[in-house]
N, C-alpha and C positions, 0 to 999 in steps of 0.2 A: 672157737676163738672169736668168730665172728661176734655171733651170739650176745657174746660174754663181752665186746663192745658195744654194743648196741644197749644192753641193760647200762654198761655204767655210764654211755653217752645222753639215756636218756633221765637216770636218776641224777645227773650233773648240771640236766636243762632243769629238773624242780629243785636242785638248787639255787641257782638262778635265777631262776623263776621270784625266789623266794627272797633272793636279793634284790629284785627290781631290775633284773637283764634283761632288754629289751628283745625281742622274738626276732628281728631282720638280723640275725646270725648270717654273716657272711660264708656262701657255700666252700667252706675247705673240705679234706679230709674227715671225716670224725674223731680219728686217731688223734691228730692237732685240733679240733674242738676242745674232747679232751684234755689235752696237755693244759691248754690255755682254761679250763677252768680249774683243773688242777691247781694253777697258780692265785686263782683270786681264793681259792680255800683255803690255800698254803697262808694267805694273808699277803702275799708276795707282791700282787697288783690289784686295785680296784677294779670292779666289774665295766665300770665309765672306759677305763686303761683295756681291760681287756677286748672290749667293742671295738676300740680305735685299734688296739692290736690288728687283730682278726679281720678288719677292712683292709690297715694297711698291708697286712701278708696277703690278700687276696690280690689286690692293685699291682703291687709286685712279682708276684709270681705270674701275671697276666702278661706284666711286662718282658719278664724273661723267657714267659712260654711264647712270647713273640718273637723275642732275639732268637730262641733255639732255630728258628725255621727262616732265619736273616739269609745263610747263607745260599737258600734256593729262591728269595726276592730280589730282584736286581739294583733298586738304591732305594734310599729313604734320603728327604729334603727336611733340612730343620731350618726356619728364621735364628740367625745368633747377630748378635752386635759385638765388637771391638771393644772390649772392658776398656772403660774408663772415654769411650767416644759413643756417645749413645746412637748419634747421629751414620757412624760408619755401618749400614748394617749391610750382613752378607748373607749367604744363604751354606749352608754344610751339608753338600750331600755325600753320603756314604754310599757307593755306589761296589755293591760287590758280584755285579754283572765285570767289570774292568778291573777290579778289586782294587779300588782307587778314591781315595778321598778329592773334591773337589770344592776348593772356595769361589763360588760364582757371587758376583756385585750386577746387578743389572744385566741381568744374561749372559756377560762374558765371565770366561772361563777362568780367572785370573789365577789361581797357582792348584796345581794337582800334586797328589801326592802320593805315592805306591803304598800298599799296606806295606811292604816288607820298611819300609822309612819310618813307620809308625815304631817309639820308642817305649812312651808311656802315657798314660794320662789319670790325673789328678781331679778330683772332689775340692771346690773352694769352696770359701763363704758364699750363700744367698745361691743365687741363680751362675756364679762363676765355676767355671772347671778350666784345665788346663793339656794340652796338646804339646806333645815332645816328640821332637824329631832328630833320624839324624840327618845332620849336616844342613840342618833348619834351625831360627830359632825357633821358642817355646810360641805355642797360638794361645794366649790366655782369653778366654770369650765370654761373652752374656749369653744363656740360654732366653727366650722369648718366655717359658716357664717352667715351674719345677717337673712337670709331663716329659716337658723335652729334654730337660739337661737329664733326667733317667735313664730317658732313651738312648740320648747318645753316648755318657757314661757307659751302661748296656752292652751297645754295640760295638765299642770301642773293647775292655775287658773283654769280650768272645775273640774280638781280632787278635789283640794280644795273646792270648791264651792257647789260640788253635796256633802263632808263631812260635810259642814256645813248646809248646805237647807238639808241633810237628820235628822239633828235632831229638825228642826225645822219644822213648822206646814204649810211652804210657800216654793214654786219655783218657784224661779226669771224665768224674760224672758231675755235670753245672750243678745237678739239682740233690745229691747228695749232701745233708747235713751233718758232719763230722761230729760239733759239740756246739750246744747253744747254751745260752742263760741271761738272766738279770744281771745288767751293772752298772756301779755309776761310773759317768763316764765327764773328764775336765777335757773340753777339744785344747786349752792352753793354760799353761799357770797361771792365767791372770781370770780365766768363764769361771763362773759356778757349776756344779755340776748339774748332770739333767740321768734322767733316767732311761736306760735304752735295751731291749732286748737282742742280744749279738748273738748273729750265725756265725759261724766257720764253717767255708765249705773249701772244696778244694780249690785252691790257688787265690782264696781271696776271703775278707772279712764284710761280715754285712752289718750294717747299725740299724734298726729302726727306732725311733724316736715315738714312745709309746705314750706323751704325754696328751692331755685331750684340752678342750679350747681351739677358737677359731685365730687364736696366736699360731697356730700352727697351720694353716690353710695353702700355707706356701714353702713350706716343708716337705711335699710329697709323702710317699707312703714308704717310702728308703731314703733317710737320712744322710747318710755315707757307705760307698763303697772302697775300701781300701782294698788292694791288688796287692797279694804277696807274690806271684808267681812272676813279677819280671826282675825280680832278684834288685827291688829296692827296699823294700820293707824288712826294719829289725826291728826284733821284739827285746825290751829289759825287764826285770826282775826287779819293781824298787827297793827302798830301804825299810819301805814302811811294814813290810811283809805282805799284806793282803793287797797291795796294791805292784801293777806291771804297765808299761809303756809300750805304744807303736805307732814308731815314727819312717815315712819319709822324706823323701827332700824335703815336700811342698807341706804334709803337716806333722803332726805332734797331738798323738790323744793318750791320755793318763785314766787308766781304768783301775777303779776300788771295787773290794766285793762288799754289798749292801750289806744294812742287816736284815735280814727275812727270817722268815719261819726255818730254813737251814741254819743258820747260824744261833738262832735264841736255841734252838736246840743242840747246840752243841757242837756243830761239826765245826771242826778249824778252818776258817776263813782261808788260811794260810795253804793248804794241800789242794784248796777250789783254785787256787793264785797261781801254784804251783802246776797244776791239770790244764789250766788256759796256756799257759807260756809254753808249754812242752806241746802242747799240740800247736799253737802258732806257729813256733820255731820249726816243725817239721815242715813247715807248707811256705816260712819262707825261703829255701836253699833245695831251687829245683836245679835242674839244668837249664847252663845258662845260652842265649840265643848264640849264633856265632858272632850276630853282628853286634851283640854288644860286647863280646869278647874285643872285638877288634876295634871296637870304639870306646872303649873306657882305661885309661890308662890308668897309674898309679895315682899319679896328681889329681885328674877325679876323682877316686876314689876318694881320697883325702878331702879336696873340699864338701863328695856327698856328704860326709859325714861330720863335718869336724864341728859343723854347727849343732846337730841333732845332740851332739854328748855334751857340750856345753849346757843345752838346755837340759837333757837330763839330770846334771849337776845343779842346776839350780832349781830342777822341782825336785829333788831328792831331799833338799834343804827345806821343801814347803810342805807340809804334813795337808791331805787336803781335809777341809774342816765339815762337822757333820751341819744342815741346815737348820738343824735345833742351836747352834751356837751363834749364828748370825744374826744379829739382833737388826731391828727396825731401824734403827738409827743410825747402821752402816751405810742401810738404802737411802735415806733420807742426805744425811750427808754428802752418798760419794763416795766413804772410804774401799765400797768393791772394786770402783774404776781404778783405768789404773794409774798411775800417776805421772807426770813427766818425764820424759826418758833423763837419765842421767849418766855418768861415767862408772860404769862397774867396778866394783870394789874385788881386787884380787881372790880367784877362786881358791877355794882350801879343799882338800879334798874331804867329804862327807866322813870317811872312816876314822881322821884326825881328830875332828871335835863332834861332840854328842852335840843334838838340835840345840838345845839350850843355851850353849857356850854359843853355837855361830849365831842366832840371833844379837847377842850380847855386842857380836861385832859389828852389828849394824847400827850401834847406839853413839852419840856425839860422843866428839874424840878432842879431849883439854887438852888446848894448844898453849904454846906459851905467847905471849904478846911479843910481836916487834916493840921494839924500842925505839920511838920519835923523837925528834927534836924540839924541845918547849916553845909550844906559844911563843909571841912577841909579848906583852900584858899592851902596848899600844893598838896592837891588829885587834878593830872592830870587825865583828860578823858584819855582813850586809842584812839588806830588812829582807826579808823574804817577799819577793814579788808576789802582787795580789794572784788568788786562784783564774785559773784562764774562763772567762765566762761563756756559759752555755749558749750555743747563739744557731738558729737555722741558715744555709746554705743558701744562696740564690743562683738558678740554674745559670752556672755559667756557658756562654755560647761557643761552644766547641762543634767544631765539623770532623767527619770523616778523612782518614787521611787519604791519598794517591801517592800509590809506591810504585813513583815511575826510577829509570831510571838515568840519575844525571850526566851531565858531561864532565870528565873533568879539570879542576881549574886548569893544567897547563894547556888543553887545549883549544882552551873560548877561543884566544886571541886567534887563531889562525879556523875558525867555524864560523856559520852564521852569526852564532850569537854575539861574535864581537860587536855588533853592530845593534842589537837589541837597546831599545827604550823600553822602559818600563812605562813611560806616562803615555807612549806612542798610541797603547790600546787600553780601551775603556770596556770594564763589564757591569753588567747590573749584581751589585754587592748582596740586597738583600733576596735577588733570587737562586742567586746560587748556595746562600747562607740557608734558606728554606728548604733545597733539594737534602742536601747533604747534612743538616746540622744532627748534632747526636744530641738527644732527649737527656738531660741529667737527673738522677731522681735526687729528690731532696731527703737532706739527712741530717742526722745532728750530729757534729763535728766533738760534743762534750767526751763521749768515749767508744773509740771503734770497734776495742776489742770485748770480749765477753766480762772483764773487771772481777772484780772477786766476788761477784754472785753465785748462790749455789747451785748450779747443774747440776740433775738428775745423769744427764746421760752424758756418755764418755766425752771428755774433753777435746781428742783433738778431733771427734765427729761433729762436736758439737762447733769448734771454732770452725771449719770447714761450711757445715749449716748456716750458722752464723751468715758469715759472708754470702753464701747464695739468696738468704732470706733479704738480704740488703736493694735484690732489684722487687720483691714483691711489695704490690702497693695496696695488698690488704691485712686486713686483721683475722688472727688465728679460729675466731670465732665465724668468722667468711667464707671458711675453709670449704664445708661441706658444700654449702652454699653453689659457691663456683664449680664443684665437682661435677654438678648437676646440670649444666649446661658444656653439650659437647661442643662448640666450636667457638674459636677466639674469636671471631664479630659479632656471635653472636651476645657476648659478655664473658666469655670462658677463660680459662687460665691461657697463656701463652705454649706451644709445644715445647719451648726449653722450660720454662716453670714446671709443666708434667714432668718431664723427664730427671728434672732435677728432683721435687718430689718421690720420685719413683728411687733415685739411689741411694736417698734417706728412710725407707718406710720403717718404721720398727722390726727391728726384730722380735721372735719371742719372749726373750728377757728383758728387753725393754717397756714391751708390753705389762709382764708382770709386775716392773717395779711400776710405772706409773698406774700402774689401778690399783697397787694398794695404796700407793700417794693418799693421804688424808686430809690435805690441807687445802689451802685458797690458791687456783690455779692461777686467780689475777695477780698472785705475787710471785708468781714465778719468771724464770727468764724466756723472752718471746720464744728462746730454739723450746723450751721443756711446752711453752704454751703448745708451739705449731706441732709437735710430739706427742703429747697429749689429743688435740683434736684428731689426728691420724690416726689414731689407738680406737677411737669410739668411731671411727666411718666404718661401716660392715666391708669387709673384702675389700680395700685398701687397695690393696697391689692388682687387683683384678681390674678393677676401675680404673685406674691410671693404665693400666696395657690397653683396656679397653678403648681409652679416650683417643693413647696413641695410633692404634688401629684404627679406629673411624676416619683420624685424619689423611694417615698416610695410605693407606685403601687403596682411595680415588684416584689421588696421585698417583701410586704403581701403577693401576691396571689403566689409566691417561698413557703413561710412558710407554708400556710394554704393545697396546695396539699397533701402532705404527710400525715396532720394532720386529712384530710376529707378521704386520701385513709383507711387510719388504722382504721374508725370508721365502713368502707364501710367492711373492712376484719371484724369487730367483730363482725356486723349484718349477714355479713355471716356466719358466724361461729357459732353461737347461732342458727339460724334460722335451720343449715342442722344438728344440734348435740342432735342425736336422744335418746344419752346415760344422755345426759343431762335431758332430758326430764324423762328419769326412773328415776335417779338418785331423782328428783322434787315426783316424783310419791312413790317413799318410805318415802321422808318426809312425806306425806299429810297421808301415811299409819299409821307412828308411831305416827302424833300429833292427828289423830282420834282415836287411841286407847288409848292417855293419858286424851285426853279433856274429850271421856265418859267417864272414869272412875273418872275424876273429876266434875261430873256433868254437862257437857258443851254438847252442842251440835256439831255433826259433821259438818266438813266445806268441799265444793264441791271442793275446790282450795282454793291457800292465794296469797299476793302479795310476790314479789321476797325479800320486804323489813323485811321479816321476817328471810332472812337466818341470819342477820346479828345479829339476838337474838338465835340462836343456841348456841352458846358458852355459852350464860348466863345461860342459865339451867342446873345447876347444879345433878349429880345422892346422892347416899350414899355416893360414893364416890367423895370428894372433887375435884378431879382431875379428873373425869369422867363428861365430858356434852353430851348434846344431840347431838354435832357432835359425839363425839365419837361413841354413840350406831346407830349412822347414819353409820359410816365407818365399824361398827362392822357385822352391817346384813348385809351391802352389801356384806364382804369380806367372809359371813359364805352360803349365797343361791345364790349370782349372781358376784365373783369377777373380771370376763370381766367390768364391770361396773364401777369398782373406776379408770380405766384407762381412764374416761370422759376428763378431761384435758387435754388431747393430744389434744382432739377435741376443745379446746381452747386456742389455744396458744397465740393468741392474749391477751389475760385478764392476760396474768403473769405480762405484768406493767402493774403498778396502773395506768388507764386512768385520763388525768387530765384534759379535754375538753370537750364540751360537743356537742351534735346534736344543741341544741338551739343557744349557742357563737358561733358555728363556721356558722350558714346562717346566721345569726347576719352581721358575718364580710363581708360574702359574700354580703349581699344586700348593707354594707355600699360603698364597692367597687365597685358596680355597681354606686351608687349616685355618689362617686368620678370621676369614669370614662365619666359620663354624665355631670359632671360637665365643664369636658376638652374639649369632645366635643362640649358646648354651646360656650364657649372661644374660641375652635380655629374659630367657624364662625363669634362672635364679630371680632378677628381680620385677618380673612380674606380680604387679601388686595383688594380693591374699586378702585383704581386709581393709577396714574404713577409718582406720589410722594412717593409711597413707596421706602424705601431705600432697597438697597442689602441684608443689616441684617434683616431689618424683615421680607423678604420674604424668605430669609433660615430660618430664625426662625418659620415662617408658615409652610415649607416643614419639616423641622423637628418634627413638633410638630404634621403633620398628618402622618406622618409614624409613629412614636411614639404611637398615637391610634388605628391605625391599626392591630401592632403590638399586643397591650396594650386589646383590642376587643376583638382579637381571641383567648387569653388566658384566659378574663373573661368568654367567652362562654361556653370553654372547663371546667373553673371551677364552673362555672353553673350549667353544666348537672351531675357533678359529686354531687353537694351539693341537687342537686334534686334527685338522685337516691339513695343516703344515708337517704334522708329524707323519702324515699318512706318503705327502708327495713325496717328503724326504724319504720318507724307505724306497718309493720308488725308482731313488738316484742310484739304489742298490742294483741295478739294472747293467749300471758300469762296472761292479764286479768289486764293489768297494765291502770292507769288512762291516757285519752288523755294527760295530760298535763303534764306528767311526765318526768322529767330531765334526759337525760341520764348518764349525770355525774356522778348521784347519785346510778342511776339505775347498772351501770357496775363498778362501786367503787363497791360496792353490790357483784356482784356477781368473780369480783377479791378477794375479801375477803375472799369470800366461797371456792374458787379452791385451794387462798395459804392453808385455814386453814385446808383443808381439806386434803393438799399433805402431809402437815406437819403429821398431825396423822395419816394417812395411812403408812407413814416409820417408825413413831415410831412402828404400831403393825404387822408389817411386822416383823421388826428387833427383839421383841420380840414374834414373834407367836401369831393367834388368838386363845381364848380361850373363849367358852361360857360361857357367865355371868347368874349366877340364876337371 
């Protein structure tokens, strides 16, 4: 059998061969070699389609033959930002040492999450995905890029997955493919369709996006991962027959079967339609988690859905159309965008009127006129005032505000201020006008909004553009220009200009249409110009993360020194602080003499986390706890001892970082750094068409790392020697996994509350208590 693949694998490469397939065949299977030229003979896919196939399923299964062995690595750290706040950025580690998600912002630990809390998560547009919790809301994020948001997708479906197969009686196989094929596939009634190879495997659907062009560079090698297995995903059967839906909450994809060489031959479209829904539907109605038994009531249920059929019902209404039928002049126009939202026109149900009659209902509807009251024949119209003339702005001198806050009126009279002159005090006007004043950019006031020019790309992206293009003070032809210079003094874009950039970049379909655009780009509208030149910069989106990183780099790894040296001084400091250690040794003295006499047995040691129950124990006296009678023996048999605190002077601030956030950040830094590094050898110049600019742009950008290198090194070795001390606090008997955040909050607690009562019985004398 072997054999007998190996002949048809290799009579399939001189097919091949003989189409102009290029030999760097991505190492699969042969079997899926195979399959995959099987389909460019079928006429199914171009040979160009099958290359990018076969890279992309290589990237992919790379990826998940990485997740399979997730559960015996202890975390993974991703860079994400705060959809829609570029500026908020966090870090996402999955950490399935604690099996626990944690959002770290600058080395603190700020919200953690148990995997069993993990509900669902979602596939968005671009680099966005989406996090559900219970008794959380939703974490909607920016991945840093499509690399990452895979991964953590990835990771996230295995967690899911092993929640649900653990309370059921079966486990799936990840890498088992149930049924695959070609389909077109519309992500909403309003996209075009694109062309996508779908897996079905168990508990979940795969898309890749098998289209080729460098429009697709930030697409990744898996498109969309849809999760049948957490019992949100349903599948329909449209009306059109060869065409089914699957929707949940978050999306809506409408899959048609092509036509290919199965279909010209004759098989019914309709039984291939039929074969995808029957096996979808099995995979999605597993057993359901308990906790989402117990967290989804009726009334949920109701709103998951109620939306998802609505739109059904309205693409059941939309036959989707084949790309032979869309003429140039749709694109040209506009009419694929989509159009202004309006008031929906009462749903009919699909099976009452055939497609033809319901469009019919969407055609203007003869009203009768009201009935006015006649003119006066005396009432003159007025003249129509002249057109408002076109006129430039003159930066008006506006300052920053101060949002302090006031007093109010009923109280001046009885405050200082009753008594306030305003002429009493005198400032210099035009220097504080000079600190503070806000720069205006000048505009033409003639028309703010987009006007009825014709846009290429979607309207209200385009009015949103719009507006952010209003603070740039260059021209779309400048574009590139500026790209090529990394730092704002140096002449560079601004970091909100990149970033802004960066959440406009073209899509792939945006890309398509403006490169078939045929006409005069300088009569276009400035959003389709600044569109346009984005479209012809190579790797676009790579370059903007890129420029981000250079900046913010230096910055992190500025912040994060000092924050890893000061953890580096409280391991040491704890570690050499021998008074400390007594101090620990008369606790464990007094809580063995209170537990046996309350029936308990003695304890050889306790964790640190107990100092911070000292205070609760109350004596006879209200006001007397077990710090107290802690500070009392020491100051009555050993008072060198309650001078421990000197010995940590580190822990008088509240630490608010932790060992884990901060190599967190450090390893994210390192990915960032290695990121630049792969970019500057993409654009390492090849040949004697490089212009001037991008080859200072290349020198620039390896000094830059160079630079950028030898600082991560240095803060390396420190993040590894902090890590080292701190295992050695494990010496006090503390669990491997234990947070240091939490751990030296702890024991800052104990020193403040401890100084505190030590001057109170200072200040009144000790005195032994019966």
């Amino acid at each position: 059998m072997l054999e007998f693949v190996h002949e048809k694998t290799d009579a399939a490469f001189q097919d091949m061969n003989s189409l102009g397939f290029p030999q760097s065949v991505p190492q699969l299977s042969q079997e899926r070699i195979l399959e995959i030229m099987n389909r460019v003979k079928n006429k199914e896919i171009t040979a160009d389609e099958a290359l990018n196939l076969a890279e992309r399923e290589k990237n992919t299964e790379g990826t998940y033959s990485n997740c399979q062995d997730s559960f015996n690595d202890k975390q993974y750290n991703f860079n994400v930002y705060k959809y829609r706040y570029r500026w908020q950025k966090r870090i996402l580690q999955i950490d399935f040492l604690t099996k626990t998600i944690y959002n770290i912002e600058k080395g603190q630990l700020k919200k953690q999450f148990p995997f069993s809390q993990i509900k669902s998560s979602a596939d968005k547009e671009g680099l966005r995905f989406m996090i559900s919790f219970y008794g959380h809301q939703n974490y909607e994020l920016e991945a840093a890029s499509p690399g990452d948001k895979e991964n953590i997708l990835a990771l996230l479906n295995k967690i899911i997955q092993n929640k649900m197969t653990s309370s059921c009686a079966r486990r799936p196989s990840p890498t088992y493919v149930i049924h695959e094929g070609l389909l077109d596939i519309y992500k909403d009634h309003k996209s075009g369709k694109l062309k996508y190879l779908v897996k079905l495997k168990e508990g979940e659907l795969l898309l890749y996006n098998i289209s080729c062009g460098e429009a697709d560079e930030n697409s990744g090698p898996l498109a969309a991962a849809i999760l049948l297995s957490a019992g949100n995903a349903k599948v329909n059967k449209e009306n059109e027959g060869d065409c089914f839906s699957v929707q949940t909450k978050e999306s809506h994809y409408l899959f048609q079967m092509p036509v290919n060489a199965q279909t010209k031959l004759g098989v019914d479209s309709m039984k291939i339609c039929d074969k995808w829904v029957e096996l979808i539907r099995k995979q999605c109605s597993p057993c359901k988690n308990p906790l989402q038994l117990q967290s989804v009531s009726a009334d949920d249920t109701y709103e998951y859905w109620s939306t998802s059929d609505e739109e059904i019902n309205r693409m059941s209404n939309k036959k989707p159309q084949r790309e032979e039928q869309i003429s140039v002049g749709d694109v040209k126009t506009g009419a694929l965008r989509s159009a202004p939202a309006s008031p929906p026109l009462p749903a009919l149900p699909s099976s009452d009127l055939p497609f033809s009659a319901s469009k019919q209902l969407l055609g203007p509807t003869n009203l009768e006129p009201t009935s006015l009251p006649p003119l006066s024949l005396d009432l003159q119209l007025p003249v129509p005032p002249p057109p408002i003339p076109t006129y430039t702005s003159q930066p008006l001198k506006k300052t920053k505000a101060f949002h302090w806050d006031p007093v109010p009126q009923e109280k001046i009279n009885k405050s200082i201020w009753a008594c306030y002159n305003p002429d009493k005090r005198k400032i210099n006007i035009s220097k504080i006008y000079h600190q503070f004043r806000i720069q205006e950019v000048q505009s033409t006031l003639s028309n703010e909004s987009l006007g009825n020019q014709a846009i290429l790309l979607d309207s209200k992206i385009a009015h949103n553009f719009n507006i952010v293009l209003k603070s740039f003070q260059i021209q779309p032809a400048q574009l590139k220009e500026k790209l090529l210079i990394l730092y704002e003094d140096k002449g560079g874009l601004t970091d909100e200009q990149v970033m802004a950039l960066r959440r406009y970049v073209p899509t792939p379909k945006d890309v398509q249409i403006y490169q078939s655009f045929r006409g005069s780009v300088s009569g276009l509208h400035i959003v389709d110009q600044f569109m346009f030149e984005m479209c012809n910069i190579p790797h676009i989106n790579r370059r903007l993360d890129i420029l981000l990183i250079i900046r913010e780099l230096p910055r992190c790894m500025r912040d994060l020194q000092p924050l890893i040296k000061k953890k580096i001084d409280m391991c040491k400091q704890l570690l050499s602080s021998q008074r400390f250690v007594a101090v620990l040794e008369y606790i464990l003295v007094i809580g063995n003499y209170l537990n046996e006499n309350a029936g308990k047995e003695k304890a050889k040691g306790f964790h640190l986390s107990s100092l911070a129950k000292m205070p609760e124990l109350r004596g006879k006296e209200k006001s007397f706890t077990l710090l107290h009678a802690l500070v009392e023996q020491i100051l009555l048999y050993e008072p060198d001892l309650a001078t421990f605190p000197q010995e940590l002077t580190e822990f008088e601030a509240v630490p608010g970082t932790s060992v884990k956030g901060l190599s967190a950040e450090v390893d994210v830094l390192g990915k960032e750094l290695e990121n630049i590094v792969e970019y500057k050898k993409l654009i390492k110049p090849k040949h004697h068409k490089t212009t001037t600019q991008e080859t200072q742009f290349y020198r620039d950008l390896k000094a830059t790392v160079q630079q950028n290198e030898a600082d991560h090194s240095q803060l390396s070795k420190d993040n590894g020697h902090m890590k080292k001390l701190y295992s050695e606090i494990l010496k006090y008997g503390e669990a491997e996994g234990q947070d240091s955040q939490e751990l030296f909050g702890w024991i800052a607690a104990f020193i403040r509350d401890f100084k505190k009562i030590h001057a109170e019985m200072q200040a009144g004398g000790v005195t032994l208590r019966d």
